[in-house]
PATI-363797 format. One record per residue (C-alpha): residue in one letter; x, y, z. Coordinates in Angstrom, 3 decimals, decimal comma, always signed. Each point is the difference from the previous one (the first is absolute). Layout:
<pts>
residuo  east  north  up
A  X  Y  Z
...
</pts>
This chain:
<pts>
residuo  east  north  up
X  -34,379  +31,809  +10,113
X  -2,173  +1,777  -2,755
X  +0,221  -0,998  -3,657
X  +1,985  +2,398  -2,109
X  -2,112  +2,397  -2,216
X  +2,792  +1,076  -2,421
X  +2,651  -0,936  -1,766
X  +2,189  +2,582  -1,754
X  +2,613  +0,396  -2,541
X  +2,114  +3,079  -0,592
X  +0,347  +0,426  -3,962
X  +1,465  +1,835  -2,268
X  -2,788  +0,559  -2,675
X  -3,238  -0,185  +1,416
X  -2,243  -0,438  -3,007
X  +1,963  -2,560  -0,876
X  -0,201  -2,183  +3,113
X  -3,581  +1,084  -0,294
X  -0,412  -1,378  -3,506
X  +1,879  -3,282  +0,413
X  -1,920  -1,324  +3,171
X  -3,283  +1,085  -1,308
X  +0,966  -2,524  -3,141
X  +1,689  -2,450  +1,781
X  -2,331  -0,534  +2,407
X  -3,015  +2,174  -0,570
X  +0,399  +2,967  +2,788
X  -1,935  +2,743  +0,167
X  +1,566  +3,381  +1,191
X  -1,521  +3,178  +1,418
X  +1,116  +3,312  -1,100
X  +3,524  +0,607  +0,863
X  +0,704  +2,631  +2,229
X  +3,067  +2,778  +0,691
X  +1,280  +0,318  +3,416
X  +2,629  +1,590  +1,606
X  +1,532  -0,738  +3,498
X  +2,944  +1,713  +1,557
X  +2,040  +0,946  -2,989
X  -0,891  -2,901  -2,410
X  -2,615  +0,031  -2,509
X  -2,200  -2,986  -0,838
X  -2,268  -1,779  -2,180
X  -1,919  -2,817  +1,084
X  -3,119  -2,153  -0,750
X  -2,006  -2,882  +1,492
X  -1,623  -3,052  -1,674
X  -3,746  +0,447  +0,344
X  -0,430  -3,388  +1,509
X  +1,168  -0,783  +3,415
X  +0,486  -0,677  +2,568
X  +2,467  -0,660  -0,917
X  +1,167  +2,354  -1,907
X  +2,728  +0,563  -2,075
X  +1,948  +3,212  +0,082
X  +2,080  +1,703  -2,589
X  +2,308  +3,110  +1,079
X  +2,394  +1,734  -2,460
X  +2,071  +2,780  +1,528
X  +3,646  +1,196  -0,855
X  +2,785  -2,450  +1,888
X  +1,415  +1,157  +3,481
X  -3,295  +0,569  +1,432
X  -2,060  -2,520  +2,694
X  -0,162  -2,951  -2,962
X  +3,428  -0,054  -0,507
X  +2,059  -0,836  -3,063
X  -3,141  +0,394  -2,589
X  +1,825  -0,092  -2,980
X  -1,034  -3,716  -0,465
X  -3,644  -1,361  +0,526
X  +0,314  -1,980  +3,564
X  -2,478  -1,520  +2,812
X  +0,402  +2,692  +2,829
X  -2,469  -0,882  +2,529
X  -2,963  -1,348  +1,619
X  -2,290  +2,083  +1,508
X  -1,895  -0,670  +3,513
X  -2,686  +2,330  +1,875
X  +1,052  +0,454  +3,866
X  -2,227  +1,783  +2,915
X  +3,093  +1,401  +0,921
X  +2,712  +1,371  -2,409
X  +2,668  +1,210  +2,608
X  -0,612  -3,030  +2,362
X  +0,302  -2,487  -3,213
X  +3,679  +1,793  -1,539
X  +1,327  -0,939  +3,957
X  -1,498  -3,308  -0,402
X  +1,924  -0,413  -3,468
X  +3,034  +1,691  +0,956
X  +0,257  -2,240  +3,706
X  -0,108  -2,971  -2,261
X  +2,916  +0,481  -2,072
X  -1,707  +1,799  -2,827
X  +1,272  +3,696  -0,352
X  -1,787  +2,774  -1,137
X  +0,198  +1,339  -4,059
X  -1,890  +2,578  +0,144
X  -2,669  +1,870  +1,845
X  -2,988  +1,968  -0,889
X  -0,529  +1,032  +2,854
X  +2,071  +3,548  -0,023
X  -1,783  +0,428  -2,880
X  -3,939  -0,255  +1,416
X  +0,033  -2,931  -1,610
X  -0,788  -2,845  +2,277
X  +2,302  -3,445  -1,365
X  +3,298  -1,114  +0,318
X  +2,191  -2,603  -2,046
X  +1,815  -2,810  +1,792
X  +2,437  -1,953  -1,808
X  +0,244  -4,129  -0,027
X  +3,497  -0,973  -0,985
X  -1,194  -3,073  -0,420
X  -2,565  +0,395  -2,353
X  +1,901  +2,640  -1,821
X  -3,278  +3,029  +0,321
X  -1,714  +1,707  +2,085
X  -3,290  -0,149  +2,363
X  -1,704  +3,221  +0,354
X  -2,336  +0,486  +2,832
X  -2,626  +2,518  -0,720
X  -2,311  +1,141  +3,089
X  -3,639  -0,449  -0,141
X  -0,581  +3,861  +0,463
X  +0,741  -0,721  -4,176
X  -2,511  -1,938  -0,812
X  -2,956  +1,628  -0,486
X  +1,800  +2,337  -2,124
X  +1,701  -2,761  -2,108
X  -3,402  -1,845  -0,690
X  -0,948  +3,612  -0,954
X  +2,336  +0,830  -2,745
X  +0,831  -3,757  -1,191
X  -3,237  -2,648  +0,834
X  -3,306  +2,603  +0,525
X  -2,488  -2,031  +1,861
X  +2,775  -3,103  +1,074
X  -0,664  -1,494  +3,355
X  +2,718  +0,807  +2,917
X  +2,853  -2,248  -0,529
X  +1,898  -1,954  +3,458
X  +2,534  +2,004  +1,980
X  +3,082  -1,553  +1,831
X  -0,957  +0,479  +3,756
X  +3,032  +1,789  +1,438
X  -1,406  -0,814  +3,660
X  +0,487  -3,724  -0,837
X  +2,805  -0,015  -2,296
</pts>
């Protein structure tokens, strides 16, 4: 299994969450971005150093995060060669399905784990060149869970 690359928390103030880790513990942010999938706006940042990375979303509550009313751990993140093939993986194993991207042209999905009370998000690989784009120009390739071998 690949090492995790994110970890995210859904919040409701983002410059606050922002502000408190970067003096608490000295994190460095990108620029926060808007986004918008299906019918729920976003705003969401990543730590400049990673992997791993820390990630920050604050959109309305209802949407994929969930109750955001109240800061909360939502998920760790995981690259996969194989988005679709990972979700059935997930989903065989007793972990349903929270929400998809993927009707959305957006390739991850969101599994939940009772028992650790969050999510793991499985983001294919087809992503990552992209991601290192926008949130770590120049980082090296990060590991990918092998679906094949899963």
């Amino acid at each position: 299994m690949a090492p995790y690359y994110h970890v995210c928390f859904a919040v409701p103030d983002l410059a606050a969450a922002m502000r408190d880790l970067s003096a608490a513990a000295g994190v460095t942010w990108r620029e926060p971005r808007d986004g918008r999938i299906g019918e729920w706006d976003y705003r969401i940042v990543f730590s400049a150093e990673g992997p791993a990375f820390i990630e920050l979303i604050e959109a309305a509550p209802g949407g994929p995060w969930g109750d955001t009313s109240t800061p909360r751990f939502h998920h760790l993140g995981f690259w996969t060669s194989d988005v679709t093939a990972g979700a059935e993986r997930l989903a065989a194993s007793g972990f349903p399905e929270t929400f998809s991207g993927c009707p959305y042209g957006r390739l991850f999905a969101y599994h939940r784990l009772g028992s650790v009370g969050a999510d793991v998000e499985l983001v294919d690989q087809r992503q990552q060149a992209s991601f290192l784009e926008m949130w770590q120009p120049g980082g090296p390739p990060m590991p990918v869970i092998d679906e094949e071998r899963a």
